[in-house]
NUVOTI-987244 format. One record per residue (C-alpha): chain; x negated, z, y; residue in three letters. Coordinates in Angstrom, 1 decimal. Layout:
% NUVOTI-987244
+-----+--------+--------+--------+------+
| mol |     px |     pz |     py | type |
+-----+--------+--------+--------+------+
|   A |      X |      Z |      Y |  ALA |
...
+-----+--------+--------+--------+------+
END
This chain:
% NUVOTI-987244
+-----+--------+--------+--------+------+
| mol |     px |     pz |     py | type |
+-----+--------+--------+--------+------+
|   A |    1.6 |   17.7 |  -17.1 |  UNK |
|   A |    4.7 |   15.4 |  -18.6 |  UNK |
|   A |    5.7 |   18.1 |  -20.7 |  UNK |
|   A |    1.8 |   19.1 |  -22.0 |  UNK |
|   A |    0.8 |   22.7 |  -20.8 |  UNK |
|   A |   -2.6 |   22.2 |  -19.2 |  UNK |
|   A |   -4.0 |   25.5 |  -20.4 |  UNK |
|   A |   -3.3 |   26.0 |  -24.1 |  UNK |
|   A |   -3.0 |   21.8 |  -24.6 |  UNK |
|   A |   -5.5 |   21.1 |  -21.7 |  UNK |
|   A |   -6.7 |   17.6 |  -24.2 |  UNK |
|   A |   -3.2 |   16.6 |  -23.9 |  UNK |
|   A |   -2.9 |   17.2 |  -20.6 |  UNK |
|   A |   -5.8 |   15.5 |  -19.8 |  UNK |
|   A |   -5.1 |   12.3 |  -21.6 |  UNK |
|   A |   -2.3 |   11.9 |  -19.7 |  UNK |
|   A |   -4.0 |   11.1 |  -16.4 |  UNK |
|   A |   -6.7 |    8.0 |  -15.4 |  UNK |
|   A |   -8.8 |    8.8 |  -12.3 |  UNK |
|   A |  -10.7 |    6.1 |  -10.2 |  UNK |
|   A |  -13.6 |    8.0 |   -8.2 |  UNK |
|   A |  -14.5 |    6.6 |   -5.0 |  UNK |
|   A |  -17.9 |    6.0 |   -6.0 |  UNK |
|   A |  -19.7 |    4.4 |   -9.0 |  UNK |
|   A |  -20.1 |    7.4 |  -11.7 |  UNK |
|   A |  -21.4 |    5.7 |  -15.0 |  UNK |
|   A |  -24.6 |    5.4 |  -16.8 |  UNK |
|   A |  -26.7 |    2.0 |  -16.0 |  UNK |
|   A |  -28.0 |    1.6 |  -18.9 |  UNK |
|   A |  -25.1 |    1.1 |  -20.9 |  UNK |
|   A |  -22.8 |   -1.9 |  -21.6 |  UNK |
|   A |  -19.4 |   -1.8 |  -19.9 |  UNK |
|   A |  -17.9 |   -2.2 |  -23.9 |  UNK |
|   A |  -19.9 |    0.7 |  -24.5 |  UNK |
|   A |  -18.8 |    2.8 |  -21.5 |  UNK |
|   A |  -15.3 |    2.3 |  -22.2 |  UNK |
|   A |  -16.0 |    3.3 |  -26.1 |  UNK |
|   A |  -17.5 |    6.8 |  -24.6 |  UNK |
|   A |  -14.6 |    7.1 |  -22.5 |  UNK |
|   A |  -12.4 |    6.7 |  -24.9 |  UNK |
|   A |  -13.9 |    9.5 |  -27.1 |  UNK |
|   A |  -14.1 |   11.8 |  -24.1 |  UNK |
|   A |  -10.1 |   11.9 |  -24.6 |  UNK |
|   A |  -10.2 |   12.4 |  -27.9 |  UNK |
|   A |   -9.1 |    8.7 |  -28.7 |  UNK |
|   A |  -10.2 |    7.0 |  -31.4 |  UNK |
|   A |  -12.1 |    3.8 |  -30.4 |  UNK |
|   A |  -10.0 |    1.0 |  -30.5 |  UNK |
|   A |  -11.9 |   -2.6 |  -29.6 |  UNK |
|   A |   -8.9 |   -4.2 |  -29.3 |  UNK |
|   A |   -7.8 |   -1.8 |  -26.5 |  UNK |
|   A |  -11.3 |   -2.0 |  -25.0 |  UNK |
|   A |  -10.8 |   -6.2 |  -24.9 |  UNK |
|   A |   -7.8 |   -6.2 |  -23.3 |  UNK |
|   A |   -9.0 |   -4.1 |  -20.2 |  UNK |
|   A |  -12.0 |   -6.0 |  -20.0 |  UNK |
|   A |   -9.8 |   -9.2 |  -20.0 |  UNK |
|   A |   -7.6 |   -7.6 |  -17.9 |  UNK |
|   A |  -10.2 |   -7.1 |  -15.2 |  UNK |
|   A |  -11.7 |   -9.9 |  -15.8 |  UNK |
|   A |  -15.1 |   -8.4 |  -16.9 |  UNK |
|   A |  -14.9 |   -9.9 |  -20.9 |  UNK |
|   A |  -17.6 |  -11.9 |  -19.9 |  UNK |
|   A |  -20.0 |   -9.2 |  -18.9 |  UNK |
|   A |  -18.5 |   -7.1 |  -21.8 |  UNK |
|   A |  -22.4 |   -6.9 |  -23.5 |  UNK |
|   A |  -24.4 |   -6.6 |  -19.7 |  UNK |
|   A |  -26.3 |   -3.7 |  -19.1 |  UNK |
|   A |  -24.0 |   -2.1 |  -16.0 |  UNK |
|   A |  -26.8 |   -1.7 |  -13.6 |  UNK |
|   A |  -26.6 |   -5.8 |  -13.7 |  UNK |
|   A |  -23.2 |   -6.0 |  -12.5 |  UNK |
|   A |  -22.2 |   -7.4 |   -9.1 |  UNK |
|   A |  -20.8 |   -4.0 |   -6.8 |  UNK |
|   A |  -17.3 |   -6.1 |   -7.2 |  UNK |
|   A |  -17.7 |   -6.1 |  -10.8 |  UNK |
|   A |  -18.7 |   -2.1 |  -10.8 |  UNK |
|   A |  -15.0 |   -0.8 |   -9.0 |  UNK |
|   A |  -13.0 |   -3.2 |  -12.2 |  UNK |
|   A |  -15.2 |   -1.3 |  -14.4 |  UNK |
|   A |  -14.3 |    2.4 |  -12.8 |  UNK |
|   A |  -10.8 |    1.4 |  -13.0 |  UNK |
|   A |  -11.2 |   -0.3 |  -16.8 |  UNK |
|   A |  -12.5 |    3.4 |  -17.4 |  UNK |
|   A |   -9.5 |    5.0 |  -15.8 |  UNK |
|   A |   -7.2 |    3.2 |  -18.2 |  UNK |
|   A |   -8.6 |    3.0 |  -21.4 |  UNK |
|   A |   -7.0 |    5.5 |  -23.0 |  UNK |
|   A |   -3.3 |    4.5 |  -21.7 |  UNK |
|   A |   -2.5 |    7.2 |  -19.1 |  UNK |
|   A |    0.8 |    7.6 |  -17.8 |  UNK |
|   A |   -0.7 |    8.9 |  -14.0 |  UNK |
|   A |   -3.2 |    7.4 |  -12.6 |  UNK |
|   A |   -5.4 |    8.3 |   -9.2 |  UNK |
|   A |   -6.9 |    5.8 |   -7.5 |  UNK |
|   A |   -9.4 |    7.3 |   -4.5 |  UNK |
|   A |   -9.5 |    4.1 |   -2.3 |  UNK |
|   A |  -10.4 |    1.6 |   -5.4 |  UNK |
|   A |  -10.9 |   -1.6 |   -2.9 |  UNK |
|   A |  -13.5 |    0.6 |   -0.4 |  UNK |
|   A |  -16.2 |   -2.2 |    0.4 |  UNK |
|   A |  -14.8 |   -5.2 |   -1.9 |  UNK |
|   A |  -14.1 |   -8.6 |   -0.7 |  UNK |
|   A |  -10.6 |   -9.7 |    0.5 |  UNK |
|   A |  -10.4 |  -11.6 |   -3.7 |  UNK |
|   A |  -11.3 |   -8.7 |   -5.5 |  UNK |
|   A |   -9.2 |   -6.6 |   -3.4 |  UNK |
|   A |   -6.2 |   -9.1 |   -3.9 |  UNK |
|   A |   -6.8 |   -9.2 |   -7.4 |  UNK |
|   A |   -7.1 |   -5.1 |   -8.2 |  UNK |
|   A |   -3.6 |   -5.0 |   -5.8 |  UNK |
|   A |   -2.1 |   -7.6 |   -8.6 |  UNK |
|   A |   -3.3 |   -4.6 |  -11.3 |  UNK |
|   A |   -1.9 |   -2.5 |   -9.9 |  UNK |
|   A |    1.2 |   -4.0 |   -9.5 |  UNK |
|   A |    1.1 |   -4.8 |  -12.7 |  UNK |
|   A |    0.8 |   -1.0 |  -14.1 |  UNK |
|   A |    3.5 |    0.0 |  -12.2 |  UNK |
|   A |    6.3 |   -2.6 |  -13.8 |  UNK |
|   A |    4.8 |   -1.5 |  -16.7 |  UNK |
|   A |    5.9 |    2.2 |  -16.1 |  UNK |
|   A |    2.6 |    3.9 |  -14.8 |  UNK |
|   A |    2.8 |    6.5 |  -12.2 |  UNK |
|   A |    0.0 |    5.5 |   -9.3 |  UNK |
|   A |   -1.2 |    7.7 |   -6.3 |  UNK |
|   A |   -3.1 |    5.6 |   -4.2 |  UNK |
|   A |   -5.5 |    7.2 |   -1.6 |  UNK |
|   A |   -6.7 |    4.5 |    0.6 |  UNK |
|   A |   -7.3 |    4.3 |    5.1 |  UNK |
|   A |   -6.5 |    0.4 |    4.7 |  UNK |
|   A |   -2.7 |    0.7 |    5.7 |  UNK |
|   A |   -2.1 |   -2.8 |    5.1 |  UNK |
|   A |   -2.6 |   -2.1 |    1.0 |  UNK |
|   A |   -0.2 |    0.8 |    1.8 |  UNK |
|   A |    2.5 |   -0.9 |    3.0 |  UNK |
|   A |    1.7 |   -3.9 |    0.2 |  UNK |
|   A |    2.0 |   -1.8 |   -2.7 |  UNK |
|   A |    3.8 |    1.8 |   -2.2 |  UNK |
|   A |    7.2 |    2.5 |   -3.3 |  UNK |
|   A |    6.8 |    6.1 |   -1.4 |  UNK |
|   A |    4.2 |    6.8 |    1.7 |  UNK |
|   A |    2.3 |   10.2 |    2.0 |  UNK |
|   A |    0.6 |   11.0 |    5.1 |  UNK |
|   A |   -1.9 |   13.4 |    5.5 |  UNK |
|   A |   -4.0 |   14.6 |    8.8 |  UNK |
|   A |   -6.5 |   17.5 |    9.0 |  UNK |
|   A |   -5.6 |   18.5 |    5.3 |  UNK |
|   A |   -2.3 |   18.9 |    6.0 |  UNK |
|   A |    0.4 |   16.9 |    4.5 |  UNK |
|   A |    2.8 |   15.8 |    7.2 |  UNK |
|   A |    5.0 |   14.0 |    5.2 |  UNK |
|   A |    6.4 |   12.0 |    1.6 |  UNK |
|   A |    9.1 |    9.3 |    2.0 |  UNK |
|   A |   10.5 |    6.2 |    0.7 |  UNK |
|   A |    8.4 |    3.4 |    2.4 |  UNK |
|   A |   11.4 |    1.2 |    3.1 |  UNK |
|   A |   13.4 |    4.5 |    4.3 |  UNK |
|   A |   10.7 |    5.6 |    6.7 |  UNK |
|   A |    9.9 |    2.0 |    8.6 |  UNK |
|   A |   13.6 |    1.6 |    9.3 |  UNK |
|   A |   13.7 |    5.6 |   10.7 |  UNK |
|   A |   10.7 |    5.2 |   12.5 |  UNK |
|   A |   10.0 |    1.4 |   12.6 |  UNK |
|   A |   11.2 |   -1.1 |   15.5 |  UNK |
|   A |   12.0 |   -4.7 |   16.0 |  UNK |
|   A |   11.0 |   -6.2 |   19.5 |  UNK |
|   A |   13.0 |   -9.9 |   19.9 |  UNK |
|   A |   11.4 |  -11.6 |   22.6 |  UNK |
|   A |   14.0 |  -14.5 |   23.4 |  UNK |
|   A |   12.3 |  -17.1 |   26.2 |  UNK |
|   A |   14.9 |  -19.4 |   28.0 |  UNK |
|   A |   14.2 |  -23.1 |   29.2 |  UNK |
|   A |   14.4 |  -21.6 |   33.1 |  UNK |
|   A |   15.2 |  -18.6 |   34.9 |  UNK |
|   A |   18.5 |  -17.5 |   34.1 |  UNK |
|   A |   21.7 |  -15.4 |   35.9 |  UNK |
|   A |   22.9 |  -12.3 |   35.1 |  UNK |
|   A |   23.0 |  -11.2 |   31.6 |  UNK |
|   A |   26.6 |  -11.1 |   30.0 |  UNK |
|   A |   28.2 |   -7.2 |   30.5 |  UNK |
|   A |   28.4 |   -7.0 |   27.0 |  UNK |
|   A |   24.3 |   -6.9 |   26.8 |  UNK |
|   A |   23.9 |   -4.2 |   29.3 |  UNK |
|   A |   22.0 |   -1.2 |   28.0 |  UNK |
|   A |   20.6 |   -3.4 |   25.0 |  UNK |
|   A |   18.6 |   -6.1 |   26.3 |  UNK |
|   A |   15.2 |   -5.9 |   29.0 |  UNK |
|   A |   14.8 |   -9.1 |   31.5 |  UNK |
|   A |   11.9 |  -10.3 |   32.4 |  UNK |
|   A |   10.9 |  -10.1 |   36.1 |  UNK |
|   A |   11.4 |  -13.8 |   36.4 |  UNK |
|   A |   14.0 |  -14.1 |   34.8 |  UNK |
|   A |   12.5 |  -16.4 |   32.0 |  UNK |
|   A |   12.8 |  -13.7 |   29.1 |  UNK |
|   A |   14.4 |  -11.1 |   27.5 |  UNK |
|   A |   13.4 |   -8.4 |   24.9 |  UNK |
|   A |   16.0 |   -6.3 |   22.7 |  UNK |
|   A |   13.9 |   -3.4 |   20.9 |  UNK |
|   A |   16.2 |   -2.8 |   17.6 |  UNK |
|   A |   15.8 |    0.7 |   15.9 |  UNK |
|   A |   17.6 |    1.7 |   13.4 |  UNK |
|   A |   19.6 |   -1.8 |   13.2 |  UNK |
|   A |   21.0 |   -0.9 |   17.0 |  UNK |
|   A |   21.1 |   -2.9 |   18.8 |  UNK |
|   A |   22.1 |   -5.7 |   16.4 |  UNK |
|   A |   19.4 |   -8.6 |   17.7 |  UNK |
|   A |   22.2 |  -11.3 |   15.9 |  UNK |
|   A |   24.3 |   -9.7 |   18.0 |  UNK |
|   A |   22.7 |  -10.1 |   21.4 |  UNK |
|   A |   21.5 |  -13.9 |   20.6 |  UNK |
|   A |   25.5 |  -14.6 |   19.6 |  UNK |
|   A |   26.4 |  -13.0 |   22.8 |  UNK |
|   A |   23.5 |  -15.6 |   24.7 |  UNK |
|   A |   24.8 |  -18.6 |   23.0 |  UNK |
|   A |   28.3 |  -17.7 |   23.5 |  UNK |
|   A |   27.9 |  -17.3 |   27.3 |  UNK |
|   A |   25.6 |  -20.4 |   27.4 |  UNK |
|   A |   22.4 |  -19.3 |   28.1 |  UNK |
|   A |   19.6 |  -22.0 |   27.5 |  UNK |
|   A |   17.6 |  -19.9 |   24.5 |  UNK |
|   A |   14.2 |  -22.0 |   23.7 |  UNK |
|   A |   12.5 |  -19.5 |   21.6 |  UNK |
|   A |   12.8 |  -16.3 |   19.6 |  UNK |
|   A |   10.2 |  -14.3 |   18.6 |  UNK |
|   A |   10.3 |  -11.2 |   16.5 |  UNK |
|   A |    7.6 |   -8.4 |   15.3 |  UNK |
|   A |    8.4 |   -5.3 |   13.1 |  UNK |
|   A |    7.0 |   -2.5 |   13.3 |  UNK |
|   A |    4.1 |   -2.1 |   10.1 |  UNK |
|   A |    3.0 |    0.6 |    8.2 |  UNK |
|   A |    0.3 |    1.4 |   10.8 |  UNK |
|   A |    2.7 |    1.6 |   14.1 |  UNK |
|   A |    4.7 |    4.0 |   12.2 |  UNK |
|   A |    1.7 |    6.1 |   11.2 |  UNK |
|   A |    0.2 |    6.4 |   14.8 |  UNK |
|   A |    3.5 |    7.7 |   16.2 |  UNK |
|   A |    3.7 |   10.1 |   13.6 |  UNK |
|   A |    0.3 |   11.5 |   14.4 |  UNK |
|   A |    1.2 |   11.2 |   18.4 |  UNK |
|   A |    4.2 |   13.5 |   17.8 |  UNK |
|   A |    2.2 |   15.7 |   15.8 |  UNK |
|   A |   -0.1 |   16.3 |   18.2 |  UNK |
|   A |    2.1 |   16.4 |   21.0 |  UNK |
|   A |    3.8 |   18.9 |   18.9 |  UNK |
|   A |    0.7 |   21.2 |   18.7 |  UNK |
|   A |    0.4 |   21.5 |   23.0 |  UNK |
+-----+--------+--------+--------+------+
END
């Protein structure tokens, strides 16, 4: 584990690694500056209030610093799992859906944290079913069904392979035929009021069909475009899969 064996320098190993649990595992009855003081010692670092400020500053919790945790709001609970997690400065971190149950603030504000560690060179795993924070904050996307993991890619690199773009482009009226250079790449509507271009892997070029539109004079009113998201991409992966398995 970076370089520490995890047998004969398991405390070294260990300190190298922050875990967020997916649900609340700390005594009640203390204060969360005391729970992060235990924490500390339980990877053999010395305390360090300084340390133990910033997080709770960081998390904005320094004003419930001296609270007994069983007080704390359930919001206020998950910043002090993830205060825990990163006390002791790990290089790795695991985070096992941190925002589960949260309110869209909160959950805007631990993204931000997270965003946050990472420029500042920590390593996160994220485990989370809301593919929206996926796609917000992964620089790489791993995607497991039925305990199996299907696969590990570069966000960006995988919506482009398996990502589309649908153009919609509405005219003022029905319209002829569409130029010859637009066969094959372009869909007319039945009445001959729209179009759509479906672009996948940057083919067909949609700048391409609208210059070929304007060029031949069609009267183009509106354009609108959706890409594919995180969550498109992740239900035709399982569709393969299971079309795969027949």
């Amino acid at each position: 584990m970076l370089g520490h064996d995890v047998v004969r320098d398991s405390l070294a190993a260990r300190r190298q690694v922050g875990l967020v649990p997916q649900e609340v595992n700390f005594d009640p009855f203390f204060t969360p500056r005391e729970v992060l003081r235990f924490q500390m010692g339980y990877y053999g670092v010395p305390p360090d209030d300084a340390r133990i400020g910033e997080v709770l500053r960081a998390l904005d919790l320094f004003a419930k610093a001296d609270t007994n945790t069983r007080a704390l709001s359930g919001g206020m609970k998950r910043r002090l799992l993830i205060a825990k997690a990163l006390v002791h400065r790990p290089k790795l971190v695991f985070l096992d859906e941190p925002t589960a149950g949260v309110d869209v603030e909160l959950r805007r504000d631990l993204w931000a944290y997270v965003r946050r560690l990472r420029s500042e060179g920590t390593t996160v795993i994220l485990t989370t079913h809301y593919l929206e924070e996926a796609e917000e904050l992964a620089d790489r996307v791993g995607i497991i069904n039925s305990g199996r993991l299907l696969l590990v890619e570069d966000k960006v690199a995988l919506l482009r392979r398996m990502g589309e773009k649908r153009i919609r482009i509405t005219f003022s009226g029905p319209v002829g035929p569409l130029p010859a250079g637009l066969d094959g790449k372009a869909e007319l509507a039945e009445d001959r009021r729209s179009l759509v271009v479906t672009e996948r892997n940057g083919t067909p070029s949609a700048g391409d069909v609208l210059h070929e539109l304007y060029r031949s004079g069609f009267p183009v009113a509106e354009v609108d475009t959706r890409a594919s998201r995180l969550e498109d991409v992740l239900i035709e992966i399982l569709r393969v899969g299971r079309e795969g398995e027949t």
